[in-house]
MDTraj code that builds the backbone (N, CA, C; nanometers):
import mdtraj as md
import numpy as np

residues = "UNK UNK UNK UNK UNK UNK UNK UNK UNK UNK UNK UNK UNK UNK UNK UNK UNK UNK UNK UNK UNK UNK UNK UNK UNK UNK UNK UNK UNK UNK UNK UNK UNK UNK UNK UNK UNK UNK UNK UNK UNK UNK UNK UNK UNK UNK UNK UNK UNK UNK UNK UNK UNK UNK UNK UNK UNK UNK UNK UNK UNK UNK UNK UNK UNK UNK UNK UNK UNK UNK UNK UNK UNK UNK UNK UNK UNK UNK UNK UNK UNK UNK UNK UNK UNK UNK UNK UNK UNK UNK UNK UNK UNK UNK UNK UNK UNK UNK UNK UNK UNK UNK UNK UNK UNK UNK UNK UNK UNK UNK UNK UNK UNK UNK UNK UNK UNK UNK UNK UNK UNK UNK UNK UNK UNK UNK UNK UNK UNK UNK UNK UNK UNK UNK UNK UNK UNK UNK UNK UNK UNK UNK UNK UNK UNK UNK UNK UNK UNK UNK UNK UNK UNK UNK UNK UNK".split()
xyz = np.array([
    [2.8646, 3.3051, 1.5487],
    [2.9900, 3.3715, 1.5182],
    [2.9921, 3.4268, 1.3755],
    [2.9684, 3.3291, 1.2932],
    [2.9700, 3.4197, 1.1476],
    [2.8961, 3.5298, 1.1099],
    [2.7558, 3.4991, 1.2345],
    [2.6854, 3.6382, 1.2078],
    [2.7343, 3.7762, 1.2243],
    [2.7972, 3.7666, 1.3633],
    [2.9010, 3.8549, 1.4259],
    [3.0058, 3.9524, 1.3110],
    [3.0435, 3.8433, 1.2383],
    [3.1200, 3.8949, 1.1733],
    [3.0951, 3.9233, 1.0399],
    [2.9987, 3.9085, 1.0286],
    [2.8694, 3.9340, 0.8789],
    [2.8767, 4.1322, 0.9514],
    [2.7932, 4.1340, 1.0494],
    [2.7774, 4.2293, 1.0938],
    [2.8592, 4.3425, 1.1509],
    [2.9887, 4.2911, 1.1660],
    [3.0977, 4.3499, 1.1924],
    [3.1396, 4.4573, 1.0092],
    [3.1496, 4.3618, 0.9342],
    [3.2121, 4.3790, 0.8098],
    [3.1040, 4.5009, 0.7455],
    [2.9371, 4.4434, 0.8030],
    [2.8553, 4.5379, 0.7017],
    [2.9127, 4.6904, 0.7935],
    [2.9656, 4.6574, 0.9052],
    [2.9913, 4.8258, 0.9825],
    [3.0854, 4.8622, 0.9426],
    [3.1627, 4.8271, 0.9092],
    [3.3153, 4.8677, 0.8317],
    [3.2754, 4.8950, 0.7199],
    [3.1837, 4.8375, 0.6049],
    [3.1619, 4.8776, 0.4686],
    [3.0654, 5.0480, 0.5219],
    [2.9817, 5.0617, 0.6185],
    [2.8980, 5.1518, 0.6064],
    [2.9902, 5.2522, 0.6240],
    [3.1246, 5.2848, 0.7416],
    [3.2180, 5.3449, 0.7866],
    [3.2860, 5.4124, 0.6720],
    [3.3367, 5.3016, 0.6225],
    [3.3975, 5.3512, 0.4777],
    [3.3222, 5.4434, 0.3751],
    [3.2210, 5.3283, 0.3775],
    [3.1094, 5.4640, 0.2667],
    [3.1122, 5.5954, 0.3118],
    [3.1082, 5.6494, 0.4538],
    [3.1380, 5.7709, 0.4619],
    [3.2203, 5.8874, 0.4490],
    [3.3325, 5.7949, 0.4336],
    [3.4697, 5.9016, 0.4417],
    [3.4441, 5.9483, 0.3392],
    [3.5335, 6.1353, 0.3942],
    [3.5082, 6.2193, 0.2666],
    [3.6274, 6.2253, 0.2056],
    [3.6629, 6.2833, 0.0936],
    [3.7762, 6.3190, 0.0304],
    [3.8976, 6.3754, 0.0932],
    [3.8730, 6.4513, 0.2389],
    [3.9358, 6.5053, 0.3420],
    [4.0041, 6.3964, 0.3705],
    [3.9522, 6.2931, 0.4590],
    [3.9911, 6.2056, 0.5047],
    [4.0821, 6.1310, 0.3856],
    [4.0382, 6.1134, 0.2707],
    [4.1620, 5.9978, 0.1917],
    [4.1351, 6.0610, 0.0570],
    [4.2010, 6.1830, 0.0471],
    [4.2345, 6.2592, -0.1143],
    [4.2335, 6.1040, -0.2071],
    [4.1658, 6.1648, -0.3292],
    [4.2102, 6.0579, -0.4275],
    [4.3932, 6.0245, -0.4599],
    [4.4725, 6.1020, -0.4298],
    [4.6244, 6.0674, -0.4870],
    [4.6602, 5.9786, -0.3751],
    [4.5862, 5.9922, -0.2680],
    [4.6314, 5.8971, -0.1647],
    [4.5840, 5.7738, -0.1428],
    [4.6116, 5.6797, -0.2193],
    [4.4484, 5.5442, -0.1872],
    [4.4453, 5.4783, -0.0525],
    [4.3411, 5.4725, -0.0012],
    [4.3482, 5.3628, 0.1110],
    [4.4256, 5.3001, 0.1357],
    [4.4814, 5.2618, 0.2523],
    [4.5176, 5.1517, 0.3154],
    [4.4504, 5.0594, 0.2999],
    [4.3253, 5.0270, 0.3569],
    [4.2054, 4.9033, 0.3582],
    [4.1831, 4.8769, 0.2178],
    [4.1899, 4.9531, 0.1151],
    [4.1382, 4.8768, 0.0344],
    [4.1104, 4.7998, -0.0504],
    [4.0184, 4.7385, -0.0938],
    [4.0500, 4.5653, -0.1217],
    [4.1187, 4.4815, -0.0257],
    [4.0878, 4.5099, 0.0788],
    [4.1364, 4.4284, 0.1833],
    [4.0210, 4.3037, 0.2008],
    [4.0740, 4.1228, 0.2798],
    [4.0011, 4.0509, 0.2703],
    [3.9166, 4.0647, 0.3827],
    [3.8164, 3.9949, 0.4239],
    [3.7108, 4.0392, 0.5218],
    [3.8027, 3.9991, 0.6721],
    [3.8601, 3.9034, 0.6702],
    [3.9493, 3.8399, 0.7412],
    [4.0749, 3.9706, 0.7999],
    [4.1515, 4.0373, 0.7454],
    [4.2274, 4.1796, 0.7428],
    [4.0918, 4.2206, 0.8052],
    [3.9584, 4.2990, 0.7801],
    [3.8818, 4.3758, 0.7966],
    [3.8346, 4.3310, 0.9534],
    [3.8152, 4.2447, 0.9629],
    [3.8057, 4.1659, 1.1397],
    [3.9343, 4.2072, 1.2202],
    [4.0378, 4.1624, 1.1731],
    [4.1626, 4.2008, 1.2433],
    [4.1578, 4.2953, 1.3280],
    [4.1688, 4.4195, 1.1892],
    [4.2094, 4.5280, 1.2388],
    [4.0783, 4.6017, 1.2786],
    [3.9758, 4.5553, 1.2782],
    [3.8306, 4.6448, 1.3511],
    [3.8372, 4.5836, 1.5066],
    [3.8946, 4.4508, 1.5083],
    [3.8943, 4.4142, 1.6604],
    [4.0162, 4.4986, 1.7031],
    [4.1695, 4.5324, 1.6598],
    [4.2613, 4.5766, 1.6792],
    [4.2200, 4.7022, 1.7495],
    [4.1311, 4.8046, 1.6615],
    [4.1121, 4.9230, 1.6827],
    [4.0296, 4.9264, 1.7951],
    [3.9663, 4.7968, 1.8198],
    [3.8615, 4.8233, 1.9507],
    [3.9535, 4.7697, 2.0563],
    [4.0693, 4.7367, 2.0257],
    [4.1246, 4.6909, 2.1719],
    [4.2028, 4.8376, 2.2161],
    [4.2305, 4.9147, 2.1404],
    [4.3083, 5.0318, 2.1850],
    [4.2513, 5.1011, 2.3322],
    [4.3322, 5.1314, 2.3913],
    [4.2720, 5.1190, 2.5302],
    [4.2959, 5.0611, 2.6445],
    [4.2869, 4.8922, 2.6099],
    [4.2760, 4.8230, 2.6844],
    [4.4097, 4.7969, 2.7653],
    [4.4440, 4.7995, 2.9108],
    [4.5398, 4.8004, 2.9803],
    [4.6275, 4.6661, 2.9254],
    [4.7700, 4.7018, 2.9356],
    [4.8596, 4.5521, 2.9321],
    [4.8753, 4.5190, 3.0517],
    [4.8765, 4.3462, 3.0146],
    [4.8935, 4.2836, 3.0689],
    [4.9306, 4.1804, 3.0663],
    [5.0880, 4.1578, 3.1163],
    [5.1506, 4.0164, 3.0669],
    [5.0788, 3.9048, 3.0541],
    [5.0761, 3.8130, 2.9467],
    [5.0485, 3.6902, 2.9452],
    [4.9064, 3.6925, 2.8883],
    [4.8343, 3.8218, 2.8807],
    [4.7046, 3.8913, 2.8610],
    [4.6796, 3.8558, 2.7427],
    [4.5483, 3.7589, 2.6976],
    [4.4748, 3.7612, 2.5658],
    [4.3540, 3.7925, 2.5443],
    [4.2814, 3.8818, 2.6071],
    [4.1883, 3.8889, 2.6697],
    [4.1393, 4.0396, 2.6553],
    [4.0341, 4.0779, 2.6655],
    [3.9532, 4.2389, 2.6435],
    [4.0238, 4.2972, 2.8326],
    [4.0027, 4.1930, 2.8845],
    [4.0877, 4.2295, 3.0166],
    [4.2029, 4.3022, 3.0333],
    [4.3086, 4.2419, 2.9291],
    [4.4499, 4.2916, 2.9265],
    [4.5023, 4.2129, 2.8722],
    [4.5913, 4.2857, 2.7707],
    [4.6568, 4.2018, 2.6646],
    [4.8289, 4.2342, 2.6729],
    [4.8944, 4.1184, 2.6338],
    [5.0310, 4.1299, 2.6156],
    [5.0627, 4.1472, 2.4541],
    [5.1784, 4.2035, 2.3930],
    [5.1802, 4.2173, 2.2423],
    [5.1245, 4.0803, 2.1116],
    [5.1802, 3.9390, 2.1977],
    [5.1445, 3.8720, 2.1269],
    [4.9879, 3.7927, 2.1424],
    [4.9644, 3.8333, 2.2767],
    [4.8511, 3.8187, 2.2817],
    [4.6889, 3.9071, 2.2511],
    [4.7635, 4.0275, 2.2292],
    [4.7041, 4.1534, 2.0599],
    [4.6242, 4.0169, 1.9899],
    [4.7538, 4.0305, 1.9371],
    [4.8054, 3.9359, 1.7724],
    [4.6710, 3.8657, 1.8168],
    [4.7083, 3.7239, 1.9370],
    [4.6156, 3.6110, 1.9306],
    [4.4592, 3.6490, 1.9233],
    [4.4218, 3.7558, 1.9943],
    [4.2565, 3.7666, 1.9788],
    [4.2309, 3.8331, 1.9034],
    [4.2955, 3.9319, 1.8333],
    [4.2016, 3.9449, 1.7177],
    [4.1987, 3.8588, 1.5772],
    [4.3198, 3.7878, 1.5939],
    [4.3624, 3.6825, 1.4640],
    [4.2112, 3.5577, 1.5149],
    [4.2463, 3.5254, 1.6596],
    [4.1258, 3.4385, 1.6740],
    [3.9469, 3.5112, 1.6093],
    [3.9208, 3.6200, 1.6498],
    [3.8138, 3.6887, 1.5873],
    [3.8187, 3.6554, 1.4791],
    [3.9083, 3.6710, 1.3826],
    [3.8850, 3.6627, 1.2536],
    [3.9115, 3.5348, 1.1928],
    [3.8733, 3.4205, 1.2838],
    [3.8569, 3.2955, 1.2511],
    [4.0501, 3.2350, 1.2247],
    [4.1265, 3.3010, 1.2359],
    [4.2716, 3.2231, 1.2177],
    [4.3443, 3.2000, 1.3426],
    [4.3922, 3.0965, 1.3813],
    [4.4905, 3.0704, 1.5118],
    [4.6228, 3.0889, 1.4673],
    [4.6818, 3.1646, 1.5939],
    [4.8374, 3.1806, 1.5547],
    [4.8734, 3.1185, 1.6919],
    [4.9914, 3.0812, 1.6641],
    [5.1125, 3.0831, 1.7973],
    [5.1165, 3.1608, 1.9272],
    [5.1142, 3.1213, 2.0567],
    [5.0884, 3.2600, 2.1633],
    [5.2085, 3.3445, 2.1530],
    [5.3159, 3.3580, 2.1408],
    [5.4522, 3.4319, 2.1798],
    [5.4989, 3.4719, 2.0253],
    [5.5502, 3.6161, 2.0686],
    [5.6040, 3.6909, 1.9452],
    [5.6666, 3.5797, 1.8829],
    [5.7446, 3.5660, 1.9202],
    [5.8791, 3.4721, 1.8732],
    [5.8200, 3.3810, 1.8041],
    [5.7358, 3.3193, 1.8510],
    [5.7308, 3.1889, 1.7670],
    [5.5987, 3.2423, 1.6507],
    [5.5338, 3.3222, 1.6643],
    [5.4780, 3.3568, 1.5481],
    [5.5281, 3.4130, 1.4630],
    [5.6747, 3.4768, 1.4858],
    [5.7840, 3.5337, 1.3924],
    [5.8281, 3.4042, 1.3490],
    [5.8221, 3.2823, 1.4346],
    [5.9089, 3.1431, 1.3407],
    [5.8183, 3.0861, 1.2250],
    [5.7039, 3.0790, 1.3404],
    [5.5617, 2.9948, 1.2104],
    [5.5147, 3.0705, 1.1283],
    [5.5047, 3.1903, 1.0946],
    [5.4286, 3.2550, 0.9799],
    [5.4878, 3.3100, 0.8898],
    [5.4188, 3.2960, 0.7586],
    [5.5146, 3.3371, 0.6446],
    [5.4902, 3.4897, 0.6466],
    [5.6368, 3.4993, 0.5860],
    [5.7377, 3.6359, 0.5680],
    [5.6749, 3.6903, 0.4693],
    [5.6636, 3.8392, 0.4697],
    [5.6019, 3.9142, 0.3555],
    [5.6964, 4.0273, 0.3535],
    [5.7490, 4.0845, 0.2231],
    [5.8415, 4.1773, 0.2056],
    [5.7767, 4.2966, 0.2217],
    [5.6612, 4.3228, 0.1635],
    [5.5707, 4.4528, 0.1686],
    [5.4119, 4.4192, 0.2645],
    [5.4368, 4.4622, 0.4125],
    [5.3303, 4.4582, 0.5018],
    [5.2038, 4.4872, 0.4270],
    [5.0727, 4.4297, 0.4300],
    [4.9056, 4.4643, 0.3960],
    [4.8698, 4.5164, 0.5406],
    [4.7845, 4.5849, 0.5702],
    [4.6779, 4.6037, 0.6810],
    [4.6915, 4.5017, 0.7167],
    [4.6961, 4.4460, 0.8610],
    [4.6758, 4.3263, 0.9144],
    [4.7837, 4.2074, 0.9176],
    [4.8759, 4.2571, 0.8245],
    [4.9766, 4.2022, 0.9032],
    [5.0585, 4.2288, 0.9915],
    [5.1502, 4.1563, 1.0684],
    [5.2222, 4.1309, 1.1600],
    [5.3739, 4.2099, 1.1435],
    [5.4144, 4.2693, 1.2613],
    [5.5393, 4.3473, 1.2286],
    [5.6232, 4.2760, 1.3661],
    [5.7105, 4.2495, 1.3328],
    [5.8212, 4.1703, 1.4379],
    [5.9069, 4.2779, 1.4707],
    [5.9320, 4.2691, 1.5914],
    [6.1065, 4.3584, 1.6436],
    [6.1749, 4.2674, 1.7482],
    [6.2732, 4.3112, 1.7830],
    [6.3704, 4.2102, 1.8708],
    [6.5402, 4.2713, 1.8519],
    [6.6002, 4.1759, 1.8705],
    [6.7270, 4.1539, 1.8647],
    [6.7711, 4.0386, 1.7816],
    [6.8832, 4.0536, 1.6879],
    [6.9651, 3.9394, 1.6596],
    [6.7913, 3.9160, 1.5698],
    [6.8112, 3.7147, 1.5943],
    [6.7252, 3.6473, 1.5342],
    [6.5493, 3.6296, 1.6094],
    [6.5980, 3.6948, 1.7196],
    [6.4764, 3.6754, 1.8562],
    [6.3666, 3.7953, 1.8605],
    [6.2667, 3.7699, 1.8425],
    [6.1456, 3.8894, 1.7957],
    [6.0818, 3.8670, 1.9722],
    [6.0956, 3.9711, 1.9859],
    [6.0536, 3.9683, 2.1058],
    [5.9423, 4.1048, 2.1522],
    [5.8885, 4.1159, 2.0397],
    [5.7563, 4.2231, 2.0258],
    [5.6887, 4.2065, 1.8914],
    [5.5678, 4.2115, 1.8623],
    [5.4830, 4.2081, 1.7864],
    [5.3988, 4.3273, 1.7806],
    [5.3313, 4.3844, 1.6555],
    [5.2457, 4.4751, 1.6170],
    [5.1586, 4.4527, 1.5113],
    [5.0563, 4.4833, 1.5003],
    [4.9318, 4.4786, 1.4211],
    [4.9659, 4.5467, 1.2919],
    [5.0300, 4.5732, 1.1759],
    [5.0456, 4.6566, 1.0923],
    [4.8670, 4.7348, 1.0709],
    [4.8225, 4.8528, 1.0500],
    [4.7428, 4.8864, 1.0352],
    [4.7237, 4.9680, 0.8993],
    [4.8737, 4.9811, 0.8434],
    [4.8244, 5.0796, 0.7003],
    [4.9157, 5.2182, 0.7635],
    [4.9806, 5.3257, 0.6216],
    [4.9757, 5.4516, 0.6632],
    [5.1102, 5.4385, 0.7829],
    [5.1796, 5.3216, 0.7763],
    [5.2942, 5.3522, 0.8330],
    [5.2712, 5.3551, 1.0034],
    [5.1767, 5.3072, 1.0327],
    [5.0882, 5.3087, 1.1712],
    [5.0952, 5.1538, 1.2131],
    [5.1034, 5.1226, 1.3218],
    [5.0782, 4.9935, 1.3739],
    [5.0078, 4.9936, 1.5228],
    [4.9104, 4.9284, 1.5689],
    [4.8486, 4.8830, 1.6721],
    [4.9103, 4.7848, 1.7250],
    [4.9898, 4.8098, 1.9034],
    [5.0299, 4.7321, 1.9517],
    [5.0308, 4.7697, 2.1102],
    [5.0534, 4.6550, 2.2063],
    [5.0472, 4.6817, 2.3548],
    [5.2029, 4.6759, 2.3587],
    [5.2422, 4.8514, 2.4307],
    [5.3453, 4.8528, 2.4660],
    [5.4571, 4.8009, 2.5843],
    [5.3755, 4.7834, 2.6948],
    [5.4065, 4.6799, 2.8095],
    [5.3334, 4.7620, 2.8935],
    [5.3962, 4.7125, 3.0411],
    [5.3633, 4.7109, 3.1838],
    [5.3265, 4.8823, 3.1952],
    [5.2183, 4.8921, 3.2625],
    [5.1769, 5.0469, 3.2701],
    [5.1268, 5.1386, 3.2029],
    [5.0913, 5.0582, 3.0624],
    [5.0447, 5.1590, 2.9565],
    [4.9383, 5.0459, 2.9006],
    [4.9247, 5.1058, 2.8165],
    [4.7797, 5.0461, 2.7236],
    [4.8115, 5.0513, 2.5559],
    [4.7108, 4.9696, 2.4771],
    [4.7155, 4.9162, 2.3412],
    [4.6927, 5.0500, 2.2802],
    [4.7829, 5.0502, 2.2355],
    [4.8035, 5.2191, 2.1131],
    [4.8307, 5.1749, 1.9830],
    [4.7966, 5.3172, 1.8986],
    [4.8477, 5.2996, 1.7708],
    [4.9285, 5.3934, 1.7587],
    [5.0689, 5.4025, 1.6690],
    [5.1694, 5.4414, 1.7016],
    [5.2434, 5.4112, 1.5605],
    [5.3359, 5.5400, 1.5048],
    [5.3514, 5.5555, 1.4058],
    [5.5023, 5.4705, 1.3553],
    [5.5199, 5.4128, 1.2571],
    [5.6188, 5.3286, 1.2815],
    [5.7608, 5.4331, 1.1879],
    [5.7685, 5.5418, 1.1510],
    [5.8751, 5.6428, 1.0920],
    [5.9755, 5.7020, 1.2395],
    [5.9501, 5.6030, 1.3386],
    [6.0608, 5.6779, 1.4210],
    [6.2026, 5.5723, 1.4354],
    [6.3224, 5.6315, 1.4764],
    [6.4653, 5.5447, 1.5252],
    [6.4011, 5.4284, 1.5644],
    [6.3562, 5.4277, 1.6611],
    [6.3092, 5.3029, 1.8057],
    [6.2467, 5.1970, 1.7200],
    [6.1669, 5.1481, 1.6361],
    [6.0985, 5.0575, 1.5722],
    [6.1750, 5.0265, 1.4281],
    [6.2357, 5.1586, 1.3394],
    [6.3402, 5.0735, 1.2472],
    [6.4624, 5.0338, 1.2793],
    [6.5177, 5.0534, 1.3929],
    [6.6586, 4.9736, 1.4331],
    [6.5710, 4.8513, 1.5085],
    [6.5149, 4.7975, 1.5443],
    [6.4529, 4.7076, 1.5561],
    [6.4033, 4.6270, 1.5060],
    [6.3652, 4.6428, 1.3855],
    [6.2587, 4.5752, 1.3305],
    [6.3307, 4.4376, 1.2133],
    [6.2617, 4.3335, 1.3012],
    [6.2908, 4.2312, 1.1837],
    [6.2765, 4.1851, 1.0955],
    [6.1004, 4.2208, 1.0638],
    [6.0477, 4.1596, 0.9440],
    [5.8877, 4.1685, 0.9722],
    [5.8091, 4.0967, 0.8577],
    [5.6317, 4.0732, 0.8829],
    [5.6203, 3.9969, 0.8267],
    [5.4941, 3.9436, 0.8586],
    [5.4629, 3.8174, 0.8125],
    [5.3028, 3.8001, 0.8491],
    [5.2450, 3.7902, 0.7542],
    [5.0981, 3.7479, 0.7341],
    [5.0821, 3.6387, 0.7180],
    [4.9175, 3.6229, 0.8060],
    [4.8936, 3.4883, 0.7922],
    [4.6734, 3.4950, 0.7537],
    [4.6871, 3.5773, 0.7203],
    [4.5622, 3.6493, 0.6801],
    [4.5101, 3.6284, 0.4751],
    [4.4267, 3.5911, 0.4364],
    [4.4729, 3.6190, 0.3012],
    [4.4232, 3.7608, 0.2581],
])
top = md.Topology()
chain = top.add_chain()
for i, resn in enumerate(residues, 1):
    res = top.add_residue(resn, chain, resSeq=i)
    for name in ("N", "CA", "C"):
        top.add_atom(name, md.element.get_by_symbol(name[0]), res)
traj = md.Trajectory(xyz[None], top)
């Protein structure tokens, strides 16, 4: 496993080395960067789940449910969380300003009843439900800020 992710990280460092100035003008800095290798697992498993059909109760490359996103790639990157939005909105600490890789809560009231991958750039990776598949999806619309409760990382 650590090799895995030795080798994961050297593909993300080579990735990066490529981008041109197009891709991330200097006035604009990265999202990723200085991010911990742990963030860098996250969201490289995140981006490889895009795709993958939902599926309630789903933690799995099979089919994933929102909080079960969260659980496999947090498991990839060596950290266990909670299975259900909700309660990973109870157990994990609150962060005022989201990093890459953390966690974005929505719901009602006090009850988070959806989870998302923060990815950087105002973007989040998440499985939207029944019939669709794990997207990334821009978080500047109505639907996600009247919703939204909070984030919370558990990544350093």
């Amino acid at each position: 496993m650590p090799l895995q992710r030795l080798i994961t990280l050297f593909a993300l460092l080579l990735i990066a080395g490529c981008a041109s100035k197009e891709v991330a003008p200097p006035s604009a800095p990265s999202a990723q960067a200085g991010i911990s290798m742990e963030r860098a697992l996250i969201l490289s498993h995140a981006q490889k789940a895009i795709g993958t059909p939902y599926r309630f109760g789903g933690n799995s490359p099979e089919g994933l449910d929102c909080s079960g996103l969260v659980e496999m790639t947090y498991r990839a990157a060596g950290i266990r969380v909670p299975r259900t939005a909700h309660d990973q909105f109870r157990a994990l600490p609150a962060v005022d300003t989201p990093r890459p890789g953390d966690l974005l809560f929505f719901g009602s009231g006090a009850k988070a009843s959806h989870v998302g991958i923060y990815r950087g750039n105002r973007q989040m990776i998440h499985a939207p439900g029944s019939g669709r598949a794990v997207v990334s999806v821009p978080l500047d619309i109505d639907y996600w800020e009247q919703r939204f409760l909070g984030a919370a990382g558990a990544a350093p």
